[in-house]
KEPAKE-492419 format. One record per residue (C-alpha): x, y, z; residue in three letters; residue number from 1. Coordinates in steps of 0.05 Angstrom, whole numbers, always signed. Layout:
KEPAKE-492419
PT,c1,c2,c3,rest,nr
PT,X,Y,Z,ALA,NUM
...
This chain:
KEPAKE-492419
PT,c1,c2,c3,rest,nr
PT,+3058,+2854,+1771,UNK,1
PT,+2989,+2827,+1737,UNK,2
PT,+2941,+2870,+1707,UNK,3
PT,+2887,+2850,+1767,UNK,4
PT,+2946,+2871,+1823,UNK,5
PT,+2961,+2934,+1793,UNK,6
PT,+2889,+2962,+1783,UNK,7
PT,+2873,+3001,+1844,UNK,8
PT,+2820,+2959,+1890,UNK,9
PT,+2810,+2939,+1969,UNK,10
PT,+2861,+2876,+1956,UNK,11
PT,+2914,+2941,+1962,UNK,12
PT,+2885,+2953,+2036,UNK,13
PT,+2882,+2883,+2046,UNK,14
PT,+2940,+2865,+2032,UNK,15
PT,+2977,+2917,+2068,UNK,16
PT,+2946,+2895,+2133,UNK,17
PT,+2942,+2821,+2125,UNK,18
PT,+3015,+2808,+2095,UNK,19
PT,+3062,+2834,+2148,UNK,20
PT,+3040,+2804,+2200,UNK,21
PT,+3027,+2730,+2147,UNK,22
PT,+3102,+2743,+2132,UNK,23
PT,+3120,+2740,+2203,UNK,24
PT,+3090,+2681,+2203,UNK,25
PT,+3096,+2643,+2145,UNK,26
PT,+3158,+2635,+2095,UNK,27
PT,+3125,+2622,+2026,UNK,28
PT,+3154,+2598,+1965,UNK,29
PT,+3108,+2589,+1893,UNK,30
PT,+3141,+2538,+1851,UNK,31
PT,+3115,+2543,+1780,UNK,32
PT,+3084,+2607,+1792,UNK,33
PT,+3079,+2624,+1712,UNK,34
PT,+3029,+2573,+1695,UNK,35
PT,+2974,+2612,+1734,UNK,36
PT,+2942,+2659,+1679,UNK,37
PT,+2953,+2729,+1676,UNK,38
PT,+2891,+2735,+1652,UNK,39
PT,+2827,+2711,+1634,UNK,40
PT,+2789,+2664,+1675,UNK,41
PT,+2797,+2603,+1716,UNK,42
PT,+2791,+2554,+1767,UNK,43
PT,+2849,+2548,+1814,UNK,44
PT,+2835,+2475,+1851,UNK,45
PT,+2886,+2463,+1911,UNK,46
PT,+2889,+2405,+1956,UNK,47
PT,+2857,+2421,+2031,UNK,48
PT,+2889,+2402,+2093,UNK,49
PT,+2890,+2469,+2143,UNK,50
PT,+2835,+2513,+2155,UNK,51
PT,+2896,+2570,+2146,UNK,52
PT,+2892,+2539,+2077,UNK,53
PT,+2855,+2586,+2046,UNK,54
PT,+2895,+2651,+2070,UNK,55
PT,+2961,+2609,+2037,UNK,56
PT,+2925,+2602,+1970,UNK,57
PT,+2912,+2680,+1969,UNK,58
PT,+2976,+2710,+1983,UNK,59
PT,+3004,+2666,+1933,UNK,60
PT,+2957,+2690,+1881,UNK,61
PT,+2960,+2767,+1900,UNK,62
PT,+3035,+2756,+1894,UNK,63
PT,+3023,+2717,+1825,UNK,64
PT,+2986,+2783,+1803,UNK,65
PT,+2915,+2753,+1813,UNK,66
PT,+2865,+2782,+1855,UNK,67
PT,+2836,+2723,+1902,UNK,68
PT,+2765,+2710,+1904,UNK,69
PT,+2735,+2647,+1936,UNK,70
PT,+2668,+2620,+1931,UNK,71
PT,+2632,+2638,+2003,UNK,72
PT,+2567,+2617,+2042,UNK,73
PT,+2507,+2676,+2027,UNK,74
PT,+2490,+2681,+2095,UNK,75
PT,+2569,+2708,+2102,UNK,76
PT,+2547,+2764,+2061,UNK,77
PT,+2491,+2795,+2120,UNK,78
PT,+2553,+2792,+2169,UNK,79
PT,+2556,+2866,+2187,UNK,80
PT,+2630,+2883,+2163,UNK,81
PT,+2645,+2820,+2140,UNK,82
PT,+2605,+2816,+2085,UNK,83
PT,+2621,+2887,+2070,UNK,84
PT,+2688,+2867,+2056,UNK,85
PT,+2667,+2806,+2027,UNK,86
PT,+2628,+2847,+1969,UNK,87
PT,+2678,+2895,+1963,UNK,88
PT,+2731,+2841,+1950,UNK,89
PT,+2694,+2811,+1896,UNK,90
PT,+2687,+2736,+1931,UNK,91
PT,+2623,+2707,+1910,UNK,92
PT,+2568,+2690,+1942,UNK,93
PT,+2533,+2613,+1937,UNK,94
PT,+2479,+2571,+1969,UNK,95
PT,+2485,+2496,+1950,UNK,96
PT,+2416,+2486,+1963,UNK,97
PT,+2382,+2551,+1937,UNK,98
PT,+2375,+2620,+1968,UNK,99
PT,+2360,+2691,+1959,UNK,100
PT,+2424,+2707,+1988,UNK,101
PT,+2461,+2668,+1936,UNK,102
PT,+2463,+2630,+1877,UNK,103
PT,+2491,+2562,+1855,UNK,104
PT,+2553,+2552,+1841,UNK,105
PT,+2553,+2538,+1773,UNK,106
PT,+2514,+2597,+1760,UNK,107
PT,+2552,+2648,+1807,UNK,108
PT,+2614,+2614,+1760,UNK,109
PT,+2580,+2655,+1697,UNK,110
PT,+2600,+2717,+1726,UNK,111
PT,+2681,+2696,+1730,UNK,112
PT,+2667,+2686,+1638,UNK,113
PT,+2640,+2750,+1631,UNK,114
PT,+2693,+2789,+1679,UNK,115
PT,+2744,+2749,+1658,UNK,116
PT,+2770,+2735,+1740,UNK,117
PT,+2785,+2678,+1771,UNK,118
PT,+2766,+2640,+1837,UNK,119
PT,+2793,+2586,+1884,UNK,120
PT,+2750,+2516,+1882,UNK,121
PT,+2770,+2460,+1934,UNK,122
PT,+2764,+2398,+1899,UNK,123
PT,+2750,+2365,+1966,UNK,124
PT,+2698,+2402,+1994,UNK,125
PT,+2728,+2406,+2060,UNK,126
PT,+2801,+2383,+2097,UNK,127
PT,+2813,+2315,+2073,UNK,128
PT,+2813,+2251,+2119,UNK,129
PT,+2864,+2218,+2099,UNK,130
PT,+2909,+2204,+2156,UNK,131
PT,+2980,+2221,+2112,UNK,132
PT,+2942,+2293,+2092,UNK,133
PT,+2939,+2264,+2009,UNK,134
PT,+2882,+2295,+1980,UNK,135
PT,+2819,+2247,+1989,UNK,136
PT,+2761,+2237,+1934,UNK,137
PT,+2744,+2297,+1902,UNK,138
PT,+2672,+2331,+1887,UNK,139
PT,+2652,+2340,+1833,UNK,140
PT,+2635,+2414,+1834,UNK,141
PT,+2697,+2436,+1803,UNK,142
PT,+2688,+2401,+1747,UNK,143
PT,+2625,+2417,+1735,UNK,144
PT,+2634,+2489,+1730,UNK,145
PT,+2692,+2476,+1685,UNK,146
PT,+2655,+2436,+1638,UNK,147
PT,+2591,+2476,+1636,UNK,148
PT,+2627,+2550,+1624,UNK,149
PT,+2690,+2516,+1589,UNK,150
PT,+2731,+2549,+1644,UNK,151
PT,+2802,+2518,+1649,UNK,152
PT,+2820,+2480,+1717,UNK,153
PT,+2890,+2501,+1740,UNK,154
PT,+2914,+2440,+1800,UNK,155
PT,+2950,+2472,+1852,UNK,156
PT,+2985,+2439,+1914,UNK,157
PT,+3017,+2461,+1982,UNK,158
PT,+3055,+2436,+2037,UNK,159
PT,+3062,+2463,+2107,UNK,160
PT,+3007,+2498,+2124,UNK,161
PT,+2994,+2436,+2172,UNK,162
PT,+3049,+2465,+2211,UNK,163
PT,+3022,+2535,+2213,UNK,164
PT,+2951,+2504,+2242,UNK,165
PT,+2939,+2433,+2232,UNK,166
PT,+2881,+2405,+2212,UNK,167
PT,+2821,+2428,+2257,UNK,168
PT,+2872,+2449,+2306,UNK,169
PT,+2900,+2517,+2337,UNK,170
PT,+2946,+2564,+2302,UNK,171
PT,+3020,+2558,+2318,UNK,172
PT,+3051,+2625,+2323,UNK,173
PT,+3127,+2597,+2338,UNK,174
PT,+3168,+2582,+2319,UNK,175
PT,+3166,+2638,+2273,UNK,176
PT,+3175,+2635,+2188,UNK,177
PT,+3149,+2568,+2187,UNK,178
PT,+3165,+2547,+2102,UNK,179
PT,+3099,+2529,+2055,UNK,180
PT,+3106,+2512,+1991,UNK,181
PT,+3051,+2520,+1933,UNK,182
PT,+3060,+2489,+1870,UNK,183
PT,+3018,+2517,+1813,UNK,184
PT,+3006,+2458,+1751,UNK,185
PT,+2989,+2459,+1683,UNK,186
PT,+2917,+2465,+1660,UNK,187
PT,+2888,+2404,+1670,UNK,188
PT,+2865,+2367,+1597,UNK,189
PT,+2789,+2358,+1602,UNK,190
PT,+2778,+2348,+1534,UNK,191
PT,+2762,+2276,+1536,UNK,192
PT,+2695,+2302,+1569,UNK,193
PT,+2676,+2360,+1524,UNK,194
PT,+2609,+2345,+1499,UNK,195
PT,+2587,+2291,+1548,UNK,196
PT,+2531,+2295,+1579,UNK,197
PT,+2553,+2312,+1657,UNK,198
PT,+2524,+2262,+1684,UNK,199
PT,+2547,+2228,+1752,UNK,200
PT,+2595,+2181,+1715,UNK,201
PT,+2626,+2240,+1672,UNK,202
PT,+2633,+2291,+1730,UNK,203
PT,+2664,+2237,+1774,UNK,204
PT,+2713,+2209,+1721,UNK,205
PT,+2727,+2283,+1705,UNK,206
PT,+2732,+2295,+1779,UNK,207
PT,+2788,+2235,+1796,UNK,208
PT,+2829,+2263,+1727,UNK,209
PT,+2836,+2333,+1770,UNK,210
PT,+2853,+2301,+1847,UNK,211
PT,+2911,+2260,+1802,UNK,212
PT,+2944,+2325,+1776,UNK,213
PT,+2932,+2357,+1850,UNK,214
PT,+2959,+2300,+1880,UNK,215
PT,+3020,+2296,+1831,UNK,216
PT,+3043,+2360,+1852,UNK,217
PT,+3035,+2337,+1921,UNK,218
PT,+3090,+2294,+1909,UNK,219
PT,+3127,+2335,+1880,UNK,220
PT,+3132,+2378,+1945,UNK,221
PT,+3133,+2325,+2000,UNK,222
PT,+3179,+2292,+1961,UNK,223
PT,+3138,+2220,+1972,UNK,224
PT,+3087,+2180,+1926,UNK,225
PT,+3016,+2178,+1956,UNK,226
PT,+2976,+2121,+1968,UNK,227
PT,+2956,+2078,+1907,UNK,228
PT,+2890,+2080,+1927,UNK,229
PT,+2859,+2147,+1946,UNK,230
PT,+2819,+2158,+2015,UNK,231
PT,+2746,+2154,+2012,UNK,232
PT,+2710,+2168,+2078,UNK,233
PT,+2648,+2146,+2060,UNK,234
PT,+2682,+2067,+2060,UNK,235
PT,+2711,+2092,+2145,UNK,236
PT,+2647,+2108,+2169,UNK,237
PT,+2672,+2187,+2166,UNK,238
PT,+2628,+2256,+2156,UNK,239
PT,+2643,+2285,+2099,UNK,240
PT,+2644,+2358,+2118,UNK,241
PT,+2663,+2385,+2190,UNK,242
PT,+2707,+2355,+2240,UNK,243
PT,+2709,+2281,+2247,UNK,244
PT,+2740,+2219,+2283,UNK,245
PT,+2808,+2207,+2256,UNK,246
């Protein structure tokens, strides 16, 4: 058990309400679950393909002795209850365009340096569009909080969780124990980028280095090679957030 898991928080209510009933559920198996840090901070980057994707990524890093913490919308954190729990769970609250409730996200990211904790950052931005479910172009957000705090960017996969809900559809309850899979990479090298100015063309190179090592690990668990060239919905005439046209 991590140092985070073991220090006494609200992840130990949490957890004992929300994991019985996810184990009912859900089978899951970590593959490479000792390359996420036991401590320190970081960016865990998955790929993003259910909207039950982001309960998955938690109870695989509770189990890995991490407490989760995602980056959340400020006006989440008025939500009567919700946001309650939301403070109390340490997620942290952003505005991408500026708020009182909020901050950026690179600057909410100086926080995760100075506590040492990680959080979960989807590449993507939102469930990708790619018809097979490989991770689309990446954002460049990620990166850019990386590169600015010289946080390391862990690439994390995992397949499955389509059949638990699939993508901007209904949760399926049965058949019961349905398997997921998360696979946990390596850090990902950034070097190359240190002392660049982050600029569009550094961000976005940096960017496509991190959706390879995401989408490697992809492979590894669907046991296929992805598309040589990666989706990009802005060339299908697709939204880039919120539901779309297949």
């Amino acid at each position: 058990m991590g140092v985070e898991r073991s220090r006494p928080s609200i992840y130990w209510l949490l957890s004992s309400i929300a994991i019985p009933p996810f184990s009912a559920l859900v089978k899951l198996r970590v593959r490479h679950g000792e390359r996420l840090p036991q401590e320190g901070p970081f960016i865990l980057s998955p790929n993003h393909d259910s909207e039950f994707d982001p309960l998955i990524m938690g109870v695989a890093v509770w189990r890995l002795g991490r407490q989760p913490r995602f980056m959340a919308k400020g006006s989440l954190f008025t939500v009567p209850v919700v946001g309650w729990l939301l403070r109390k769970s340490g997620q942290i609250p952003v505005e991408r365009e500026g708020s009182a409730r909020g901050m950026d996200p690179v600057s909410a990211a100086a926080h995760l340096t100075e506590r040492g904790q990680g959080v979960v950052v989807y590449p993507e931005g939102s469930l990708t569009r790619d018809p097979g479910l490989w991770p689309m172009r990446g954002r460049t957000g990620a990166v850019r909080i990386a590169l600015t705090h010289g946080l390391p960017i862990i690439p994390a996969a995992h397949w499955g969780t389509q059949e638990v809900m699939p993508r901007y559809g209904k949760l399926r309850v049965f058949p019961l124990r349905k398997r997921v899979e998360v696979a946990i990479g390596e850090p990902v090298d950034l070097s190359a980028f240190a002392g660049r100015q982050l600029d569009s063309k550094t961000l976005n190179e940096a960017t496509e280095v991190v959706m390879q090592a995401i989408t490697a690990l992809c492979e590894e668990l669907r046991g296929a090679q992805a598309p040589t060239e990666r989706w990009d919905p802005s060339k299908h005439q697709q939204k880039e957030t919120g539901r779309f046209e297949s």
